[in-house]
N, C-alpha and C positions, 0 to 999 in steps of 0.2 A: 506412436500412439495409434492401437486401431480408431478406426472410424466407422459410424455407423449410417448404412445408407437410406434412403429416405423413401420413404414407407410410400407403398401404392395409393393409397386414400387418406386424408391423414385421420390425426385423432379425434375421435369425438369431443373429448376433454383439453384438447392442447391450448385453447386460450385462458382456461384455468389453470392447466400444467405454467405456462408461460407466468400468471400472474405467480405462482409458488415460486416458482426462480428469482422472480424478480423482485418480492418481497426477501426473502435466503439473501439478495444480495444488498437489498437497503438494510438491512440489519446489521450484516457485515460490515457496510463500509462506516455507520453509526457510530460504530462501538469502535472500527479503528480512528476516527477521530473526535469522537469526546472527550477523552483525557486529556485530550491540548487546552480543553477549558476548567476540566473538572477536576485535574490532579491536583491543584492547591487545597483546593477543599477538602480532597481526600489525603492529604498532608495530614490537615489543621484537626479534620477525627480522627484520625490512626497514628499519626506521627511516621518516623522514622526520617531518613536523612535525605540530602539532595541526589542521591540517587536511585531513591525510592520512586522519585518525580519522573525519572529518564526510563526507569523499569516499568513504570505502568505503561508506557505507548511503548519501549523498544521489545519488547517481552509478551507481547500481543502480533505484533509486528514481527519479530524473530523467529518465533513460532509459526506464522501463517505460511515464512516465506520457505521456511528450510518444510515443511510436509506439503508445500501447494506444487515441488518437485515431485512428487511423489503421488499427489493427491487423485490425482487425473489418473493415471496409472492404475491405479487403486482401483480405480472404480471402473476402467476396463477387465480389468481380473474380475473382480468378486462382483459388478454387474453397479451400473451406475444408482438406481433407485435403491438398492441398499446403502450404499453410503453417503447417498443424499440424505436416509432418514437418519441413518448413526449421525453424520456431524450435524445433522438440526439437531438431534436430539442431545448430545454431548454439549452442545452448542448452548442450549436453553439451559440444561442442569449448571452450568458452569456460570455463565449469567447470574442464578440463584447464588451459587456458592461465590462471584464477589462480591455480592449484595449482602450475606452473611457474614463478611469475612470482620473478623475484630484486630486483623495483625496488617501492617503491611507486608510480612512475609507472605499472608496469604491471600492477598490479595493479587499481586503480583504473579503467584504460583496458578490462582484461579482463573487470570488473564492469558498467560501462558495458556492452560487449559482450552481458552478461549480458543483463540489462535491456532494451536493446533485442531480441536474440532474443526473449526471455520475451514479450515485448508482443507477437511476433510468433504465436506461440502459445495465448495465455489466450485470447483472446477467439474463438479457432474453437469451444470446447469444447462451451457453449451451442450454438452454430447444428447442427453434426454431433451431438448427443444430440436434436436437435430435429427429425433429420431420419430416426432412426433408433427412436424411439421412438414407438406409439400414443399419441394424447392420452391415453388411462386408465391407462400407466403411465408419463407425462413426470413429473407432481407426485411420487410415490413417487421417482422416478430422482432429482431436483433437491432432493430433502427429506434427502438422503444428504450431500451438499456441507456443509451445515452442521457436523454434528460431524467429516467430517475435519476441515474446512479449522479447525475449532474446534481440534483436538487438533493440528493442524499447527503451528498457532501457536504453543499451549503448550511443545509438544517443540521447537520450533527453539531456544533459547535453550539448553534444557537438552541437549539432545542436540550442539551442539557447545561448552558443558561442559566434557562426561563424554568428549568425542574429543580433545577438548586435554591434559584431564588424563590419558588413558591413552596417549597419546601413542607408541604403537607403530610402531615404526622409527624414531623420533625426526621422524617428520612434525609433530610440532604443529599448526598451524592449517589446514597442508593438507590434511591426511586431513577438513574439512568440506568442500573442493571434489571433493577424490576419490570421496567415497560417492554422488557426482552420476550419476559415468559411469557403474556399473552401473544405476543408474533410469533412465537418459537412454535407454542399450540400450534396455531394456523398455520404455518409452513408443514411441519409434521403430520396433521390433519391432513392437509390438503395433498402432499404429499401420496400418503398409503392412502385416499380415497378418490385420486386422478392420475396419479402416473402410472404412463406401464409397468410391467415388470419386466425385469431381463435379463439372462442368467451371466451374462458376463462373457468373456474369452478368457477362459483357463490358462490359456496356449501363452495369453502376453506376459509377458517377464519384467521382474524390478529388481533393477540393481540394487543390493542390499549395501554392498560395498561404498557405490557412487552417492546411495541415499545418506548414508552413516557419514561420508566427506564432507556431504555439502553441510550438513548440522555444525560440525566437527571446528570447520574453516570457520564458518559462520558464527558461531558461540565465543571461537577463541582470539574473535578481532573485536567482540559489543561488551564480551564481560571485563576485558581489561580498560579499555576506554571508558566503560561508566565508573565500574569499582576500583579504580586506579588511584582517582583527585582522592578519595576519601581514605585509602590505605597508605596514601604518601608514596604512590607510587616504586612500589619495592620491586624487587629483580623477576620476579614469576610476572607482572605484567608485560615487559616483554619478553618473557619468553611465551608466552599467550600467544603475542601478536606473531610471532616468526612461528609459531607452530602453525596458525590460524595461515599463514600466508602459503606454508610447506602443504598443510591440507588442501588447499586452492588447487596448488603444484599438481599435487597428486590424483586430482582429480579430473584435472586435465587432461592427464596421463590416463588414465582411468578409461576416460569417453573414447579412446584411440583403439583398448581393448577389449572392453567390455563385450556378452555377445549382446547385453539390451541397455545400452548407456543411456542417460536421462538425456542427457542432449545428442541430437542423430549428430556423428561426425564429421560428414558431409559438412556442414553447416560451417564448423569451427577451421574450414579451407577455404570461407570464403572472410576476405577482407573487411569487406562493405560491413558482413554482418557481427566480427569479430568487435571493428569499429565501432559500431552502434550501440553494440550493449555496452562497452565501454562511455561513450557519452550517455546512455542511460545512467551508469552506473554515477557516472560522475555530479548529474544533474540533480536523479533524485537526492541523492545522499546532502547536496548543499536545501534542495528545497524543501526535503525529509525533514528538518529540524526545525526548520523556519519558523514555522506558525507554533507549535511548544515553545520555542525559546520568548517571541513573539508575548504570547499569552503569559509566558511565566513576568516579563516584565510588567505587562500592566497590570498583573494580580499584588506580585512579590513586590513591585519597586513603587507601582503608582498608585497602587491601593484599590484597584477597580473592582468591583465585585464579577463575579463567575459572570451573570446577565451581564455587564457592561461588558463586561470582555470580548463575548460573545458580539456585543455589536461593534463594537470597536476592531472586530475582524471581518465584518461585513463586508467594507469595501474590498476586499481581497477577493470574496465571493463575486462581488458583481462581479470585477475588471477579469473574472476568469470565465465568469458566462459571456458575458462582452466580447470577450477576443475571441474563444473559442468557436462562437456563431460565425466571426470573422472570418479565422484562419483556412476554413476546406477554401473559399474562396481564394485565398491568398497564394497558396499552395498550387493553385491549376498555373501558377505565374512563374513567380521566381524559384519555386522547387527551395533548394536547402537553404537559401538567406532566409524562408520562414523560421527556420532555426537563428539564423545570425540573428536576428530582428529579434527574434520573440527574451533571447540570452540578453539583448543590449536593453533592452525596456526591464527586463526583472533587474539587472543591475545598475541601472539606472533609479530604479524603486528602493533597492536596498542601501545604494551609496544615501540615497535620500533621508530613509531610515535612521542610519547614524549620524547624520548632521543633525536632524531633529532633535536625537536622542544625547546628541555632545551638547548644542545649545538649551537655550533658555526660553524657548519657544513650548507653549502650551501643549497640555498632551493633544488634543485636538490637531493639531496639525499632523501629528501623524495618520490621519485619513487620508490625505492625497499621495504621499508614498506608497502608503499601505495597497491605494487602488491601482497605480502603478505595476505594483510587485505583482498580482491579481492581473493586470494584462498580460505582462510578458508571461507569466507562467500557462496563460489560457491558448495562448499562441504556442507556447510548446509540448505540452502534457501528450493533445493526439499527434502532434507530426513527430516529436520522437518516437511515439510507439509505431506508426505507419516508417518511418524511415530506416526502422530494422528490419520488420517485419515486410517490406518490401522485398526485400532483396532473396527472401527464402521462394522456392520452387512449392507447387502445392503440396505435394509429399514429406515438406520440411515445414509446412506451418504451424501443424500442430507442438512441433518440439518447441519450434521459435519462439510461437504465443508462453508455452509454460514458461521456457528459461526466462523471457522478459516480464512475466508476471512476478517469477518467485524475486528476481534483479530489482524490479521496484519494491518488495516488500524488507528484502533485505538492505539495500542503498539505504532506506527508507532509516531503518534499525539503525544502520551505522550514523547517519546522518543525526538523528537524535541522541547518540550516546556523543560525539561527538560535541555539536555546538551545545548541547548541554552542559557538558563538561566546561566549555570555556564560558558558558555563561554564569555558574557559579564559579568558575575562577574568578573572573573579569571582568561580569554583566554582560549587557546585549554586545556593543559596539565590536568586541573581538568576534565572537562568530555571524557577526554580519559583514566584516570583511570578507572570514574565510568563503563566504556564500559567495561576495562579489569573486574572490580570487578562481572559486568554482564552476563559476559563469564564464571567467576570460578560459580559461582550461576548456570547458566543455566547448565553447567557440573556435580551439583552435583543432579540436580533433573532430569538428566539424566538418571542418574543412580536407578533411581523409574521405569524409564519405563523398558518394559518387555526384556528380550535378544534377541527374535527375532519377526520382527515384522508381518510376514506376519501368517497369520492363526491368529492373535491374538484376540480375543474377551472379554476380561476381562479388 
């Protein structure tokens, strides 16, 4: 990925450019997690079947991850502030059109939509803040992203809720795609009326071949996994899956020849970092589902409304703000057992989970699991991202940052077609095993990466 260097004086506009990014990015992460509360609802008016439920978040998520390969890229070539304004703006129309949508085919097709805009979008933000900001106040500007995109997350659940249950006009679940358009304006506004302009580097190259793989692999491991339980699983879902696996294959192969591979190759020689995104891989995809499957119980099983729900996943939020303020601390310490630790406390949350959920024990009790599961995960989210991205050289972070973005967005995908699947097989208690069994997995390929992560290059 080129890189763009930092401007003699900076921008007049950069602390509104700054706040356009980082409203672009509370939007994003909004809309990738409100369907973990809203998709019952959006069931019960549109209808369609249990894999309609898994399509609204994997199909948003799928999309983000297979063009946020590409996304960045993109916007090197044809110049970042243009396809900041294209995916806001595809971004907002799309919003509209699930807010419209009367099918769950197109609803799903709209979110898709979503997704791919969004990909189109996120990853300008960094480069235009990079270009517009002095080095002495980038660190200050990029130290702000945290507790939004912290507090983003939290409220997305809760906040479309509290829009379901007030329900004004009788919108229902649409008034959470509607609150899009007016932020969609003001990012786009703000956008063409503060960012620079830039005409791009023509020179940078996208693999057309590498882009077309990663979709490729990726589609044909999420579409047999959700539409599989419902088709009775016939002989074309595995051959999905081994085609989806052969695409991976080949794409690997791919980054080795390529002259402009999506992941620099250097990278894929080094252990440490091969290692890591493999326990990213493994991590997200068990905590990828989690909170859907999660929500889909106390809607579908215990009868909760969208707001209770929403609060009923509360403490997950706290126990991840909580640990997370903890963990930079923790980490100057024992280096990678902040990983052991932070794996033993979510599966410790989760084993909790299903004992509640097997017994006779009030739903209520599932708050202190639930905050449980909300630590360990707040103890891991940043130190697995830092414990990959460690290990890259500074001429390799740029790649490393992408491939471990699009890796959480697609785990993320799998993860959800997956424990969804067992949970209308079997309810919650099956894929809260496979979570805990995901946790001892990710713990033991922990233990590959290096003991301390900083200076690390191998």
């Amino acid at each position: 990925m080129t890189t763009t260097s930092p401007p003699t004086t900076a921008h007049r506009w950069r602390w509104r450019v700054l706040a356009v990014v980082l409203l672009a990015e509370v939007v994003d992460l909004l809309d990738s997690t409100v369907m973990t509360v809203a998709a019952p609802s959006v069931h019960a008016g549109l209808g369609g079947g249990a894999a309609t439920l898994q399509w609204l978040t994997a199909g948003y998520t799928l999309a983000f991850g297979v063009l946020l390969v590409v996304g960045g890229r993109l916007g090197d070539h044809w110049g970042r502030k243009r396809l900041f304004v294209l995916g806001a703006v595809g971004f907002t129309v799309a919003s509209a059109l699930c807010a419209a949508a009367t099918s769950p085919e197109a609803l799903v097709a709209a979110r898709v939509a979503q997704g791919a805009f969004g990909a189109l979008m996120i990853p300008q933000g960094f480069g235009v803040l990079a270009s517009v900001f002095g080095e002495h106040e980038r660190a200050r500007a990029f130290s702000l992203f945290g507790p939004v995109m912290g507090l983003a997350a939290i409220g997305g659940p809760i906040v479309a809720g509290g829009l379901i249950a007030l329900d004004p006009g009788g919108l229902d679940w649409r008034l959470v795609f509607l609150v899009n358009l007016p932020i969609g304006a003001l990012v786009v506004a703000g956008a063409l009326r503060w960012m620079p302009a830039d005409r791009g580097d023509t020179t940078a190259r996208i693999d057309p071949v590498g882009a077309v793989l990663v979709a490729a692999g990726s589609a044909l491991l999420v579409h047999p996994l959700i539409q599989g339980r419902e088709a009775g699983r016939p002989w074309w879902t595995f051959a999905e899956l081994a085609a989806g696996v052969v695409a991976f294959l080949a794409l690997g192969r791919r980054q080795r020849t390529s002259r402009s591979p999506i992941l620099v190759p250097s990278l894929l020689r080094k252990r440490a970092f091969v290692t890591g995104l493999v326990v990213a891989v493994s991590f997200f995809t068990g905590a990828g589902g989690l909170t859907l499957v999660l929500s889909l119980h106390l809607q579908l099983v215990l009868g909760h409304t969208a707001l209770g729900t929403a609060l009923a996943l509360s403490p997950m939020a706290v126990g991840i703000v909580l640990s997370s303020i903890a963990a930079p601390r923790l980490e100057a310490g024992p280096g990678r057992s902040v990983l052991h630790l932070g794996l033993a406390v979510e599966a410790a949350g989760v084993i909790g989970l299903a004992l509640v959920v097997s017994s006779d024990l009030p739903a209520w009790a599932l708050s202190v699991p639930t905050l449980v599961v909300g630590l360990g995960l707040g103890l891991l989210f940043g130190t697995v991202i830092q414990s990959v991205l460690a290990v890259a050289s500074p001429d390799e972070v740029g790649s490393a940052s992408g491939a471990l973005n699009a890796v959480q967005q697609l785990a993320t995908a799998l993860g959800v077609a997956v424990l969804g699947t067992l949970f209308f097989a079997g309810g919650l208690v099956p894929g809260l095993l496979v979570v805990t069994a995901m946790c001892l997995v990710s713990a033991l390929l922990v233990a590959l990466l290096p003991h301390h992560r900083s200076g690390v290059r191998s």
